[in-house]
N, C-alpha and C positions, 0 to 999 in steps of 0.2 A: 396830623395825619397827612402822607403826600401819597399823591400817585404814582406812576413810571413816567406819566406826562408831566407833572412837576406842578397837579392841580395839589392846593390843601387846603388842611381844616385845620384852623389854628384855634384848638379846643384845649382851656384851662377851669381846673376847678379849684376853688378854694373854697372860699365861703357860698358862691354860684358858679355857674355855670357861664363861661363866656366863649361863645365862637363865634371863627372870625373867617370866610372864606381869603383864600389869595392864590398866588401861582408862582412859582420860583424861578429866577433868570441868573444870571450870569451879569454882574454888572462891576467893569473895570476889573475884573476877572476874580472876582466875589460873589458866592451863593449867593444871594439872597428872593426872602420872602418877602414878596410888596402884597397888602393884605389890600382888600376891594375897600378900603377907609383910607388908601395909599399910603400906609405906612408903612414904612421898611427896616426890617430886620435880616442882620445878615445873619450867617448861620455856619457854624463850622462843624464840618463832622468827624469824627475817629472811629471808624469802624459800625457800631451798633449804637456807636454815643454824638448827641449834635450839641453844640453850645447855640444859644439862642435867646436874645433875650434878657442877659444876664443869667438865663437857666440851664444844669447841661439834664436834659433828658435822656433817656434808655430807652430802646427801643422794645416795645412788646408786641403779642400777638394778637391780642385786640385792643379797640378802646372801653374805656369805661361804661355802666351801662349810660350814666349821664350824655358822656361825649357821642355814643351810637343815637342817640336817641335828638341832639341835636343834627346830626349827619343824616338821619332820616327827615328830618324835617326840612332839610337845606342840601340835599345831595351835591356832590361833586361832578364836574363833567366829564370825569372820565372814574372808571371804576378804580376803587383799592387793589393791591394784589392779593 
């Protein structure tokens, strides 16, 4: 999940549930996600699709109820759209 300010929730489910706050900059002129664990992930987007991670994700309309329910417990500092 990002924000328009480039806050996120780096929310993956498999077998649990792992979120990971961070914020997204511009570095050597590469997206990337430094997560508050400092670790960084760059990120490439196409349209509604990001590679990230070795993952390419799809963008949808909400998160999971898993991923909200970590999001409420850890909100973001600036709101979702």
């Amino acid at each position: 999940m990002s924000t328009k300010e480039g806050d996120t929730l780096d929310c993956r489910q498999w077998q649990r549930v792992i979120a990971v706050p961070g914020k997204l900059t511009l570095m050597s002129d590469d997206l990337t996600n430094v997560t508050v664990k400092r670790e960084l992930y760059e990120v490439e987007r196409d349209g509604n699709t990001i590679e990230y991670d070795g993952m390419t994700m799809e963008r949808v309309d909400r998160p999971t109820a898993e991923c909200a329910a970590a999001l409420d417990k850890a909100p973001l500092p600036t709101p979702l759209p």
